[in-house]
N, C-alpha and C positions, 0 to 999 in steps of 0.2 A: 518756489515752494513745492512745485511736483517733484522735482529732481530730489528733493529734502523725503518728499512723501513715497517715491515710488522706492526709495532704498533703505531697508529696516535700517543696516545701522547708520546709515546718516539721521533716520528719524529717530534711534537711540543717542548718538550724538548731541541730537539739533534738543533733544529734552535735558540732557546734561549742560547744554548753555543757557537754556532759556534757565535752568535752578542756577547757574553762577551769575548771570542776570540780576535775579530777583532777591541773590544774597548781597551782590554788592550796593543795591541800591538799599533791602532793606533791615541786612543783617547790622546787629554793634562792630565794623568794624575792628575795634580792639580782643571782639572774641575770636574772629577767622582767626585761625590755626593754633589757638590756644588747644591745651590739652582736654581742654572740655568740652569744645567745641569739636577736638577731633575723634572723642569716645563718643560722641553724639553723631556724629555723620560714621564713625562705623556701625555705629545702632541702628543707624537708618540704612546703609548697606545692610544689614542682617535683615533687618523685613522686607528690603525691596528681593532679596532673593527669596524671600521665603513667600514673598506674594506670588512669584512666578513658580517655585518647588510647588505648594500647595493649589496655587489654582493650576496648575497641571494636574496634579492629582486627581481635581476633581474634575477635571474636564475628562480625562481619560475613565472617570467612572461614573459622571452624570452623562457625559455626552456621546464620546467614541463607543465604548461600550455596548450600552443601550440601543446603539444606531449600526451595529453592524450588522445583527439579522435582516433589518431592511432596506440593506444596500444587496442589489442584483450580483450575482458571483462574481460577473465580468467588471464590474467596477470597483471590486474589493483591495485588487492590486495597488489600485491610485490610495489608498491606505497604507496598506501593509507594507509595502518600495517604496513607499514618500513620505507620506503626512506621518506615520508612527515612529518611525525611524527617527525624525528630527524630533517631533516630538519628546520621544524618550533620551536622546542628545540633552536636549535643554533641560529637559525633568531631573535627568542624572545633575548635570553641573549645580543645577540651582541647586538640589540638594546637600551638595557639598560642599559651595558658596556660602549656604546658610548654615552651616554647622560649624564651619570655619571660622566665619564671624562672630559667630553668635558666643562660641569658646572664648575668640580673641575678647569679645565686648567682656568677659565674665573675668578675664585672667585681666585686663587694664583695668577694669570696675572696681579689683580686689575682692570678688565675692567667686571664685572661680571654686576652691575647694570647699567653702562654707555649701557652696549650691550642687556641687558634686555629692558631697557625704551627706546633703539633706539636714543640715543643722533648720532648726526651727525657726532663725528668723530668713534663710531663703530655702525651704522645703518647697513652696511651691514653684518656683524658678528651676531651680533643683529637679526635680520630678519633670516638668516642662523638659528641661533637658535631655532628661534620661529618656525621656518619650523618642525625643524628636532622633537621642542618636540610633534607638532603635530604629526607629522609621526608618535613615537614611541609612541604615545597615542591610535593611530588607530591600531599597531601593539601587544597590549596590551589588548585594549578594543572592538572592532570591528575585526580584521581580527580573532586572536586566539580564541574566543569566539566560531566565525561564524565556525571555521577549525575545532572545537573539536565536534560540530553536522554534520557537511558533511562528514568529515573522522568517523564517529561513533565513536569517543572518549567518548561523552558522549549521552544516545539515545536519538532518535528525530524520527519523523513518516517520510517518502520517502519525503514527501512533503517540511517540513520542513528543512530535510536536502539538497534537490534541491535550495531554496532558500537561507539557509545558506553558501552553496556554492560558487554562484550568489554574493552575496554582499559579502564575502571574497574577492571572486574573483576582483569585481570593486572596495573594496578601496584599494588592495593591486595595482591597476593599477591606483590607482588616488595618492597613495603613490611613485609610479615610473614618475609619473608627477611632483610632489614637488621633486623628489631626484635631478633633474636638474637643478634649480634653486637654489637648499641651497647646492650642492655642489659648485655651482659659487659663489654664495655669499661668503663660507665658506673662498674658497681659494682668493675672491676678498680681501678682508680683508685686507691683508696680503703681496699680490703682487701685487698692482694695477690696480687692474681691474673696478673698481668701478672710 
């Protein structure tokens, strides 16, 4: 079990067998790999990335954030060269993962252009949407841009990379404003909330 535990993806592996497990024993059979079955496990692909996009999100602005004035200068590194970096690696992909899917779910659903053009019975999915492909356009075009001159990914003068910081920093907190909204949208949808 260590071997399983001390390597992320074998312990992303070893949880995708324990769920093929738990479907063979106690899924309907006759539904595995129907079409309904398979627009439902992309459904669940689109939140399991989007649990990982958004709680990035908000670890980089409840937690990293907040905690960098009181980490000592000389241990800022073990941040800025390591932990950020991957960080923002996974932040990026999951964002993309979940936008990807999330499309794919709406174009197999058949609700893809009703929810695009905001027709009235999927306005709030619709909206949801438009939220999130913002988000992931900021997350693309403006924050990773701004992270790869602040963290010296790519060189910038002190100056520059102080401000590219700065505006990383505000739209990933203007992007943690929108996640509250197009997650309720998301799940209004669907449950009645709207």
């Amino acid at each position: 079990m260590t071997a399983i535990l001390n390597s992320l993806s074998r312990t992303i592996l070893a949880g995708f067998a324990l769920l093929a497990v738990i479907l063979l024993i106690f899924a309907n059979q006759g539904a595995l790999g129907s079409p309904e079955w398979l627009l439902f496990s992309l459904r669940w692909l689109h939140i399991l990335c989007g649990v990982m996009w958004l709680g990035l999100l908000w670890y980089f602005n409840a937690v990293q954030i907040p905690s960098m004035p009181q980490i000592p200068d000389e241990q800022k590194p073990a941040i800025s060269k390591v932990i950020a970096p991957r960080a923002l690696l996974w932040f990026r992909y999951a964002a993309l993962a979940t936008v990807v899917t999330g499309v794919l779910v709406a174009i197999l659903a058949g609700y893809a252009h009703q929810a695009f053009t905001l027709q009235p019975a999927f306005r709030a999915i619709g909206l949801g949407m438009w939220i999130a492909l913002f988000m992931a356009f900021n997350v693309w075009f403006v924050i990773w841009p701004n992270q790869k001159r602040a963290l010296g990914i790519v060189a910038a003068e002190p100056a520059a990379k102080a401000a590219s910081a700065r505006r990383a920093m505000l739209v990933s907190r203007f992007n943690t404003i929108l996640s509250i909204p197009m997650l309720y949208l998301m799940s209004a949808q669907s449950h009645g909330g709207l």
